[in-house]
C-alpha positions in Angstrom: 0.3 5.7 -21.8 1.3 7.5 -18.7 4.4 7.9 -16.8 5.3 7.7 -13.0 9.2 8.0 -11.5 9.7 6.6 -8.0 12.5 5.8 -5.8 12.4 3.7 -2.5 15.8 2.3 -2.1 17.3 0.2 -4.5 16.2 0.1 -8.1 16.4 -3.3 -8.6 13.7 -4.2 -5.5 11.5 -1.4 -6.7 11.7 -2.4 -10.3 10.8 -6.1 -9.0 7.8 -5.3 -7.4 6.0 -2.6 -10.1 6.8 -5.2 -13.2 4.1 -7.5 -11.2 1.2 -5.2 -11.9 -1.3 -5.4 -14.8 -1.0 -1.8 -16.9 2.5 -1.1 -16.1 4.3 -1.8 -19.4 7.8 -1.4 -19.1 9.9 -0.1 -16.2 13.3 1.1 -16.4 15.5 1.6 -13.5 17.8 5.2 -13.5 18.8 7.7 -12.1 17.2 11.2 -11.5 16.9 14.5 -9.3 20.6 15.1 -9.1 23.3 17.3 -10.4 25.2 15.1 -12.8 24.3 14.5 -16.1 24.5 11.1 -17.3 26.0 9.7 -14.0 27.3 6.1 -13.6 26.4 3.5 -11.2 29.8 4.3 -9.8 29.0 8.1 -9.5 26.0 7.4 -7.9 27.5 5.2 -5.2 29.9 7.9 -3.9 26.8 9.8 -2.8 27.8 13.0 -4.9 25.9 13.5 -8.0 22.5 14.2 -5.7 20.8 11.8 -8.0 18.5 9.0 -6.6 18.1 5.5 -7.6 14.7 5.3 -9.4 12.3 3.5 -11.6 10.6 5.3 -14.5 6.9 3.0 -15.0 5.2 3.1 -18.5 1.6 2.1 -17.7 -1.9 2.1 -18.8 -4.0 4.4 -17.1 -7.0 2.6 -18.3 -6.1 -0.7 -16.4 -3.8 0.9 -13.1 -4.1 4.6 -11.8 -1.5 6.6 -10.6 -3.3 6.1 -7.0 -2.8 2.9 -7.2 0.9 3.2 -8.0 1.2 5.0 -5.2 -0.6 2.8 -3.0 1.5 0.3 -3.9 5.0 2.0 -3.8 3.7 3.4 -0.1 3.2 -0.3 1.0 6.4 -2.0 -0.5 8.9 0.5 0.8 9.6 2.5 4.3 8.7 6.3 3.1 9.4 7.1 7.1 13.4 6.8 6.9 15.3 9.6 5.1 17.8 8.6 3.0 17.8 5.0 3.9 16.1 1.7 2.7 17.1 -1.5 5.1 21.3 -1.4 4.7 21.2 0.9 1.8 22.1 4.4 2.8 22.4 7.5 1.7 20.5 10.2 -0.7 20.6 7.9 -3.5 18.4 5.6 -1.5 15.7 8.4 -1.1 12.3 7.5 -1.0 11.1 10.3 -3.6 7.9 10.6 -6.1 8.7 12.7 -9.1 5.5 14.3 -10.9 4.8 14.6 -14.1 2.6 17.3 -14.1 -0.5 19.0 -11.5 -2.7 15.8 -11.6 -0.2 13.7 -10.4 1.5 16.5 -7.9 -1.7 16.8 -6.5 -3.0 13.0 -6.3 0.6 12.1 -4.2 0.4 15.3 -2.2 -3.4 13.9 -0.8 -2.2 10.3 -0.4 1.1 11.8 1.8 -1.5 14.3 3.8 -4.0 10.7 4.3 -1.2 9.0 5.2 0.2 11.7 8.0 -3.4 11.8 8.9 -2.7 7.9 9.8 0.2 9.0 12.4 2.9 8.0 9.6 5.8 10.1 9.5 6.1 10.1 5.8 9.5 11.9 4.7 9.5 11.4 1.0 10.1 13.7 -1.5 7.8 15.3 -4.0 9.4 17.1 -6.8 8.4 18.4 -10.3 9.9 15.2 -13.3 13.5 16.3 -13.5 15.9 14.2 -16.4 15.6 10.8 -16.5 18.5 9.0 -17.3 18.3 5.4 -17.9 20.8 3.1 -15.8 23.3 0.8 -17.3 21.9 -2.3 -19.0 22.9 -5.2 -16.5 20.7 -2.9 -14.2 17.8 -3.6 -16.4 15.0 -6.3 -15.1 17.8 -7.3 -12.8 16.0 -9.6 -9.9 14.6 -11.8 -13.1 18.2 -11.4 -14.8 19.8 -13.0 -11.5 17.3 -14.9 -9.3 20.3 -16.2 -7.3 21.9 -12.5 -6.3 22.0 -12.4 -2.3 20.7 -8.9 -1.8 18.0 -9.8 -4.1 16.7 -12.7 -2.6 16.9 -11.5 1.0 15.3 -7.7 0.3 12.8 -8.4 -2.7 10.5 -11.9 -1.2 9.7 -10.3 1.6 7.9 -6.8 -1.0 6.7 -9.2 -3.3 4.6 -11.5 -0.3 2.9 -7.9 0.9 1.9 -6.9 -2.9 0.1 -10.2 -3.1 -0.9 -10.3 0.2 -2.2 -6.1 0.0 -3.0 -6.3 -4.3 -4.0 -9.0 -5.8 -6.5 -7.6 -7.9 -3.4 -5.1 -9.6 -1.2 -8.4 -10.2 -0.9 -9.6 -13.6 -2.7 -12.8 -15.0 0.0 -15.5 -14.6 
């Protein structure tokens, strides 16, 4: 099992989209890269602990790459606004990769430079893994949790309909 750490936006549309693919086994939305330990949801909205909002993916390297990760977090998410994602901003909103360790640092720096290569302003951070700390537990699978939540159903449709549309072969058997 490997580990990857992104944040685009809110956790609860990132989460949404990475639990479709085959390999990933869990994800767990958090908070990382900030100066708090063990910040709130509450902290985190003030927009003074530094942390982002971010999803930590447990996945089978066998069946889904890190590349592909990233190919799919580069597609379902705008890594060309800083600190903003639709109405949510602010640096907790980030768009942000945090690697584990050389391979990874190295596979996201190559798919940044490919995409700059494209003409795409890409603004999103790359930093080494710092703490993880899970977020609270009604933040936990939440778009399955509450299929009826406004936010939800306006921002995470629309991410979903481009992974199928883009990755169909990463989906999982339904």
């Amino acid at each position: 099992m490997q580990q990857a750490v992104f944040g685009g936006g809110c956790f609860w549309c990132v989460e949404a989209v990475f639990l479709q693919l085959q390999g990933v086994q869990t994800v767990v939305s958090g908070y990382a890269g900030g100066i708090t330990q063990h910040p709130s949801y509450e902290q985190i909205c003030e927009g003074n602990t530094q942390h982002a909002e971010v999803i930590q993916i447990n996945f089978d390297d066998s069946q889904i790459s890190f590349s592909q990760l990233l190919d799919v977090f580069f597609a379902t998410h705008d890594p060309t606004t800083l600190n903003r994602q639709g109405n949510d901003v602010g640096t907790q909103y980030r768009s942000v990769i945090f690697y584990q360790d050389d391979s990874q640092k190295q596979i996201a720096e190559q798919r940044i430079e490919e995409l700059k290569a494209e003409g795409i302003n890409i603004v999103t951070e790359l930093s080494p893994m710092p703490t993880f700390y899970p977020a609270e537990e009604y933040h936990q699978n939440f778009f399955a949790r509450n299929p009826n939540q406004g936010y939800c159903n306006f921002s995470i449709p629309p991410k979903l309909m481009k992974l199928r549309s883009k990755f169909q072969e990463l989906l999982k058997s339904e």
